[in-house]
N, C-alpha and C positions, 0 to 999 in steps of 0.2 A: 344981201345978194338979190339981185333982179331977179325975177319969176324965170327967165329964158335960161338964164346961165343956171337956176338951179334946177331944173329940168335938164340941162345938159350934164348936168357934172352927175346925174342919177343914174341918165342912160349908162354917160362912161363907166360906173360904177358896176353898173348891172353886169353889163360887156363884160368887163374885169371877172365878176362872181360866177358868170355862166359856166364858161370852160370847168373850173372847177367842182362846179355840184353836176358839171355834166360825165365827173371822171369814174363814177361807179358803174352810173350806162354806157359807159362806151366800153369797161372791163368786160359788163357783162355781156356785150355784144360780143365781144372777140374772144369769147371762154369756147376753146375746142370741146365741142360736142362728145360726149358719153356717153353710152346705154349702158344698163344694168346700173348695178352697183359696187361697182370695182375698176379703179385706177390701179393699173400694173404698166410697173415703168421698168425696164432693164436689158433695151438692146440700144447698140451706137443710134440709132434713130430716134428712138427717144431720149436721150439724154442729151443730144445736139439740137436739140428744139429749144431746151430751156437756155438760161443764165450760167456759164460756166464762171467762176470768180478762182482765180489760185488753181484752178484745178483742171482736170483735162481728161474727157471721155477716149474711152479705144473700145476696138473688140480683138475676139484672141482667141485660140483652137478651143478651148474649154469655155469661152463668156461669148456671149451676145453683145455683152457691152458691160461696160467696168465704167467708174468714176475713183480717181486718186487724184490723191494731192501733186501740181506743176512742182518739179525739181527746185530742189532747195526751200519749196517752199514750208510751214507750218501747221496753216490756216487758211481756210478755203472753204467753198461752199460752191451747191448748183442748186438751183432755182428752176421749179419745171415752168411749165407755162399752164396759164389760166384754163380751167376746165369748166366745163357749161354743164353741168351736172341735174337729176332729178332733184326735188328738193328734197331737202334731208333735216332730223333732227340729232343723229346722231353719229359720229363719226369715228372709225379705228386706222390709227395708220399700223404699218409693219415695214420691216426692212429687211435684207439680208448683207452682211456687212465682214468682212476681214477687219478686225481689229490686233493687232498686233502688242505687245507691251508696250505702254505709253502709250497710245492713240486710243481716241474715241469718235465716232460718228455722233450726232445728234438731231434728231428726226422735228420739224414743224411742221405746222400748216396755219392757212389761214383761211377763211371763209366769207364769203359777202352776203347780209343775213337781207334779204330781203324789205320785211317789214322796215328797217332801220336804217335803207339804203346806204350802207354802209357793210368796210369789211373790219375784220374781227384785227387784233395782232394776231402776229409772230404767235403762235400757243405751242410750247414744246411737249414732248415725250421724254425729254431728263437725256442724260447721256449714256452709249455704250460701249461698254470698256470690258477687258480684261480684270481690271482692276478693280476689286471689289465693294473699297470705300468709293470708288467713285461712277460706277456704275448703279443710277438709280432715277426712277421716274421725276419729273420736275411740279406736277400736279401746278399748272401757270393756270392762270385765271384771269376774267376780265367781267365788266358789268355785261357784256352780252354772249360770252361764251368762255369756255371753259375748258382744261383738260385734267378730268382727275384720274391719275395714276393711267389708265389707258384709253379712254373714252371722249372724246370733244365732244361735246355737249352746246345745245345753241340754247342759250336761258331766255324764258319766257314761258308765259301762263295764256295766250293766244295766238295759239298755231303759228309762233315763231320759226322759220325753217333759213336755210341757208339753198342756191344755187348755184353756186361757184368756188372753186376749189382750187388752190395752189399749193405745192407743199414745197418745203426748202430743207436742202442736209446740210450738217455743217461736219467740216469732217476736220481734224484737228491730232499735228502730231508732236512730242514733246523732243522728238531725234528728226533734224530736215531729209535723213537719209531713210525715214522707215516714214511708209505712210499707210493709212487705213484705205481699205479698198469697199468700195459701195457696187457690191452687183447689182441688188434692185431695190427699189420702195414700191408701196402699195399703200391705198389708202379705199376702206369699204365704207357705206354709209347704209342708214336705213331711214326710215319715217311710220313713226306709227299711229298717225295720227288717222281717223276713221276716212278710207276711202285713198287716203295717198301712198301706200304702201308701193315699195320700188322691189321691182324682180330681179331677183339674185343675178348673177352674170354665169353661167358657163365658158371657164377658160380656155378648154378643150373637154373635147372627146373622140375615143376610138372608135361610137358607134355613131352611125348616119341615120338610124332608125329605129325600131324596137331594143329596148333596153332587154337584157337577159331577166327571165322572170324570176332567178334565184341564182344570188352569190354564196358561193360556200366562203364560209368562215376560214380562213387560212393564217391566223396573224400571232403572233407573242402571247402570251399571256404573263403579265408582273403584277405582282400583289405590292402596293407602296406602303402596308402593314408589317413589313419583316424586313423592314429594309433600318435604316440608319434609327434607333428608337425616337432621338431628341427632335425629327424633323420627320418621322414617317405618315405622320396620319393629315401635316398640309403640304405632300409632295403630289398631290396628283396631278396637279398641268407637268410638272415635271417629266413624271413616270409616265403621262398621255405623250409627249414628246418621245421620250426612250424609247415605247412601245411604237408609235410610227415608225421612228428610223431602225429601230430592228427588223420590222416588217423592210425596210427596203435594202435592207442589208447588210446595217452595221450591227455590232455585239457590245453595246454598252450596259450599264449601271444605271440606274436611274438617279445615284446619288453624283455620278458624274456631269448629268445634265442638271440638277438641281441645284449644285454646288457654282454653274456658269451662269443660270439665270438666275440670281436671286437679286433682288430690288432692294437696295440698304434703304431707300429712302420707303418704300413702302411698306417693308420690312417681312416680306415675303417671296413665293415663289411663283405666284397665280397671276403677273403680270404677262396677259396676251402678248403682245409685241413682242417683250421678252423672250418668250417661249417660243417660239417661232425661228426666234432670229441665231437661235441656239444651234436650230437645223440649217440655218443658213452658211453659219459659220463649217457646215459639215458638206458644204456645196451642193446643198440643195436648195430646189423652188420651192420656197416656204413664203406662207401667206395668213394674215389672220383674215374672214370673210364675214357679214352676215350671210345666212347660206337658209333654205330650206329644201323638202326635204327629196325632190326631183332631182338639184344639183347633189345631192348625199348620196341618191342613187347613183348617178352619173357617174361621180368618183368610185363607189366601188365597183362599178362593172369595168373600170379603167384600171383596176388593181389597186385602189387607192385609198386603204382604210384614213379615217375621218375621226378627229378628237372633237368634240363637243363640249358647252358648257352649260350642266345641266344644275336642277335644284329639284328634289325627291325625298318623299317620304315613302319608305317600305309597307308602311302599314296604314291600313285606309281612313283611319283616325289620325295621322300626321301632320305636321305643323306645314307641307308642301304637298304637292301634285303627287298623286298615288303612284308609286310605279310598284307593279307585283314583281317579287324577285329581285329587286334590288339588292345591291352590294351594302350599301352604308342604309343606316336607320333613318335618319337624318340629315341632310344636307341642304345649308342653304346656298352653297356654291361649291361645284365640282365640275370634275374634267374628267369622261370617259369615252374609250377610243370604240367605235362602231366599224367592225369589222365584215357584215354582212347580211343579207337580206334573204326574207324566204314569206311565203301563204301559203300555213296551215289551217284547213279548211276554212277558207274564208276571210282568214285574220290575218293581217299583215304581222311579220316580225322582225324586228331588228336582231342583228347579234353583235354581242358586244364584248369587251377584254375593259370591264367595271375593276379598278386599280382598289378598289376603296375593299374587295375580298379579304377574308385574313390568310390567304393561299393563294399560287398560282394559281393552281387549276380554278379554285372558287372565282376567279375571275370571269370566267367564261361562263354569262349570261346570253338570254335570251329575252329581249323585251319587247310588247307590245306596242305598234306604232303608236295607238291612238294616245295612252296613256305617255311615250315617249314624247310626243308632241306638246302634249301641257309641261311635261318638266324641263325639256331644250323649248324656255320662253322667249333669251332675248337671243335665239337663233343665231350666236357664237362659235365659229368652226376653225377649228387649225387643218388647213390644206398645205399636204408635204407631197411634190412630185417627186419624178426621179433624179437621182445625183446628176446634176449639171457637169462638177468638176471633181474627175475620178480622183483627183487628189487632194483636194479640200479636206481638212481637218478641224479641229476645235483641241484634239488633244496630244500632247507633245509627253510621246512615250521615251520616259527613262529606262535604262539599262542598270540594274541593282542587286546585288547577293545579301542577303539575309544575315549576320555574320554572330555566332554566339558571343559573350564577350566572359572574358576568360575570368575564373575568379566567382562569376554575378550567379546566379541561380536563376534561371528564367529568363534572363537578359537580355537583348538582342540588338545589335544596330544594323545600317545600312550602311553599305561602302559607296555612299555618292554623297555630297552635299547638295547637291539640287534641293533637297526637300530636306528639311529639318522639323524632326520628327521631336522635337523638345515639347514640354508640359502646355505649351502653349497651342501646340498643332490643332488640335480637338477644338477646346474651349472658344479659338478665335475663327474657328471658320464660315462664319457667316461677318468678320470683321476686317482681318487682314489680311492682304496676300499673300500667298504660300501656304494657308493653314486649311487644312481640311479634315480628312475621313480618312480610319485606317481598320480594315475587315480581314477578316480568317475564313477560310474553308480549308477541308479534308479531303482530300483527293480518294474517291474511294466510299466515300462516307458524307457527301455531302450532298445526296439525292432530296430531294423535297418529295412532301406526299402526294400521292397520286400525279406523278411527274408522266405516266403515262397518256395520260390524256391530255398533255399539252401540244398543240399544233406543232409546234419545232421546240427544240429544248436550246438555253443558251447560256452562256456567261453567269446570266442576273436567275433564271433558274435552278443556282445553286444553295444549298442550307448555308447559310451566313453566319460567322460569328465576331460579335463587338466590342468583342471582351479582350480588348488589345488599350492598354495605358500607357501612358507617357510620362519618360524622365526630366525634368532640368539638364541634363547634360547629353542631354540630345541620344535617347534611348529608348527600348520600349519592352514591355513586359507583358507576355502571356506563360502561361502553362501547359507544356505536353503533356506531362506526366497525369496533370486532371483530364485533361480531354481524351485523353488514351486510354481512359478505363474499361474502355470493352475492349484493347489489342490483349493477345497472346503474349507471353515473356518472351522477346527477341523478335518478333514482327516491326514492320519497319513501315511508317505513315506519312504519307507526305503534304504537308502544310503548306499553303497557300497565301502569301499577303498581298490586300491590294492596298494600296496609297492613291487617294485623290485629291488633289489639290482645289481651290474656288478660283486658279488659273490656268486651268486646265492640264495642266502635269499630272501620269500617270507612273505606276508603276505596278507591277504584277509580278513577284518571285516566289521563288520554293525553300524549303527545308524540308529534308528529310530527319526523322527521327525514329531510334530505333528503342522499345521499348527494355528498358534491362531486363536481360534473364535472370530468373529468379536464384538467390546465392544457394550454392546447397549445404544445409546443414549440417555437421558434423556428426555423427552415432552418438548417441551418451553415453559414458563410461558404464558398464555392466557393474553394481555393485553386488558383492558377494552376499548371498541368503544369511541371514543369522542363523545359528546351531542350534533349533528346539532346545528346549530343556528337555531332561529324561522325564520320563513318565513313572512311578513308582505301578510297580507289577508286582503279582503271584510269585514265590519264589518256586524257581524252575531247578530240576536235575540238571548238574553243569554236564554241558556238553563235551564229549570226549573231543579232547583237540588230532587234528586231523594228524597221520604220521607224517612225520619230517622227510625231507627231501632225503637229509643226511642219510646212512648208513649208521655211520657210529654214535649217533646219538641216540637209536633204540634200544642198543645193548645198555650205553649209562644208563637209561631209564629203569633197564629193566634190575641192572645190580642195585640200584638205588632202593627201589620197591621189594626186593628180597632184604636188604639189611633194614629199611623199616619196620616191615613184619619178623624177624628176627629180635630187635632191639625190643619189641613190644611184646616179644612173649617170654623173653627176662624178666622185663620189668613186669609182667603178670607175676611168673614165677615166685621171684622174691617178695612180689607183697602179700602173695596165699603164705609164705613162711613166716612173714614175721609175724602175721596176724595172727597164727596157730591154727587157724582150718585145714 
């Protein structure tokens, strides 16, 4: 090839390659601008920005803006538009999502990592569902970044960061006639690298100027210690959820929200996103944030206690950041809800509803900022505002009577099949659908300790018992007559069952039971005294027997007693003759 023509055919060449190594910069030129550190997307305005595919935004008296699936469709997705973000090493998305049976959402992002002028894939957050096999983090990976279980991560060992941000939902339904509804996503980021540290975002607030100097503590208090045994001591993101949305209004269980967020593929309950998206499902603005500790303040002068994710040792020799007063000994990851703020002379304090107590009331700590600050390290918050949609639920109450069964001793079924309470309900509820959790309380008798000094008393405030088993044939056995041992004979107690399901079916009924009164014994037949034996005595002068009633029976006496003495002084008579005296 001649010198000229190969020189031409390089230029053309170049031409050709340009455009394409020019496609990173010209993304990140048109990445709409962000401050702070929080992308919150969910009014028709935002959602009409992005890529709508199968699917189709609205808003509505209760939404701001919704995302479902176009009519008749299955499968669908919306894609936001590129965001020009601070740089970041680490990443949390969250969502809030209507999941219906059969359908799932599933959350990505993608990032464009600077150093490697280049963007990351597709990285998911796994699907969520109703469904409990099939609701679970995806933990997707790549040589430059990463999502494990809730975290995107940008890998690298010098100062690797990402500046741009896109995230996409795929929302997916197994009936064309039912589809899953996307109120909002969010996605926070941080950098901790020396010197690039990005400032939290403030989503709102009520106050324009001086924060109040002291929030009183006004919130729930749930101990996740007395709650389900087989799953109580890793329910705390759970219980930190239950306890927010009780603070805003609802009366749940912690074993309720437990049972909705649990991650089969992580095989836990401490999945952020998850946990959030729980609240979502109850139509609220739920958010996972990096946050410190001005926006902490922020929120509760707004009314807005704040779940945290802290790691603490109680005692100053511990294997983690000291905190005095702490609830658990040890912890290298936990979730506690901060309820309010105050400075006692001098020292800032938090107040908090610490789930890791072995009591309600024991919940209700007091901790020092300074040391709180070392142990809330990777600045982790569950932000829940107020109910969006007054009728948003997550849980679909059944109607059920308690029913003895006739014959059985202890025995008891439900009159619904919604929920089968077979041998398998128990054992599978962290596996199959419909399987869950089944508890007792005493109406009357099922006060907790020092219940007085709980802020508000609730539902989950009550003495709990788990001592309720299951049949094969679809039955279930407890004992009154054992738990009734402090009633009186013929008092009457009434029993309490809840039923939760891990798809969210509830159920709450009664039985009354009346203790039997006690039988009454019969008198024992009076047995007759044995007759002593006589006693051998002194011979005594016989007693004149008394005179007779009769009449004529004194006179026989007395003729009798003249002819004795008679006959006997004959018989003197003749034997002085015959003897010759």
């Amino acid at each position: 090839m001649k010198p000229v023509r190969r020189i031409a055919s390089l230029l053309l060449a170049l031409l050709l390659v340009l455009p394409l190594a020019n496609v990173s910069f010209a993304a990140k030129e048109k990445g709409e601008p962000v401050g702070g550190n929080l992308i919150k997307l969910g009014t028709l305005e935002d959602f009409e920005k992005g890529t709508l595919t199968n699917v189709a935004a609205s808003a509505s008296d209760v939404s701001d803006g919704a995302v479902r699936l176009a009519e008749g469709q299955t499968d669908g997705e919306y894609v936001s538009q590129i965001f020009e973000v601070e740089p970041f090493e680490y990443l949390v998305a969250s969502w809030n999502a209507e999941v219906p049976a059969g359908t799932y959402v599933e959350v990505k992002a993608r990032a464009y990592v600077d150093m490697k002028k280049t963007w990351t894939e597709w990285l998911s957050w796994g699907k969520w569902s109703r469904d409990v096999a099939e609701r679970g983090s995806a933990n997707t990976e790549t040589e430059i970044a990463g999502v494990d279980t809730d975290i995107f991560t940008i890998y690298g060992s010098d100062g690797e960061t990402a500046s741009l941000v896109q995230l996409k939902v795929v929302l997916h339904s197994d009936d064309p006639s039912v589809t899953p509804v996307l109120d909002q996503v969010a996605a926070t980021y941080k950098n901790t690298l020396e010197g690039q540290a990005i400032q939290p975002s403030l989503a709102y607030s009520l106050y324009d100027g001086q924060l109040p100097e002291k929030v009183e503590p006004n919130c729930p208090a749930i101990s996740q210690m007395v709650r389900e045994p087989s799953i109580a001591d890793v329910i705390c993101s759970a219980t930190t959820i239950c306890t927010l949305l009780n603070a805003h209004g609802e009366d749940l269980l912690p074993e309720q929200v437990a049972l909705l967020c649990y991650d089969s593929n992580y095989e836990g309950f401490g999945n952020w996103p998850f946990s959030v998206a729980v609240a979502g499902m109850f139509g609220y603005d739920a958010y996972v944030q990096y946050a410190d500790f001005d926006l902490l303040r922020n929120e509760l002068a707004n009314g807005n206690p704040v779940g945290l994710s802290v790691r603490y040792s109680s005692s100053q020799n511990g294997s983690y950041p000291y905190l005095e007063n702490g609830a658990a000994n040890n912890t290298a990851g936990h979730l506690i809800t901060i309820t309010g703020y105050e400075t006692i002379d001098g020292v800032e304090y938090f107040y908090s509803s610490d789930a890791a107590a072995g009591s309600d009331a024991g919940c209700l700590r007091r901790y020092r900022a300074d040391q709180l600050d070392a142990a809330w390290s990777g600045r982790i918050a569950y932000i829940v505002h107020g109910k969006q949609n007054p009728s948003a639920t997550a849980i679909e109450t059944i109607e059920a009577n308690l029913v003895p069964v006739a014959g059985e001793a202890d025995t008891y079924r439900l009159d619904t099949d919604a929920v089968e309470l077979n041998s398998r309900f128990r054992a599978n509820k962290l596996k199959s659908a419909g399987a869950g959790i089944a508890c007792l309380t005493i109406d009357g008798h099922d006060a907790v300790a020092d219940a007085e000094k709980l802020p508000v008393l609730l539902k989950a405030n009550r003495m709990f018992k788990y001592s309720v088993s299951y049949n094969p044939e679809g039955t279930l056995n407890f004992s009154p007559e054992r738990l009734m041992g402090a009633a009186e004979p013929g008092e009457t107690w009434t029993f309490r069952l809840y039923v939760m399901t891990n798809d969210g079916k509830y159920i709450e009924t009664s039985l009354d039971v009346t203790k039997p009164a006690a039988e009454e014994t019969p008198a024992p037949t009076e047995t007759p005294a044995a007759t002593p034996e006589a006693t051998p005595t002194a011979t005594e002068e016989p007693v004149a027997p008394a005179a007779a009633k009769d009449g004529n029976g004194g006179a026989t006496a007395a003729i009798i007693a003249v002819a004795v003495v008679l006959i006997g002084a004959a018989y003197l008579f003749l034997r002085r003759k015959k003897s010759g005296r």
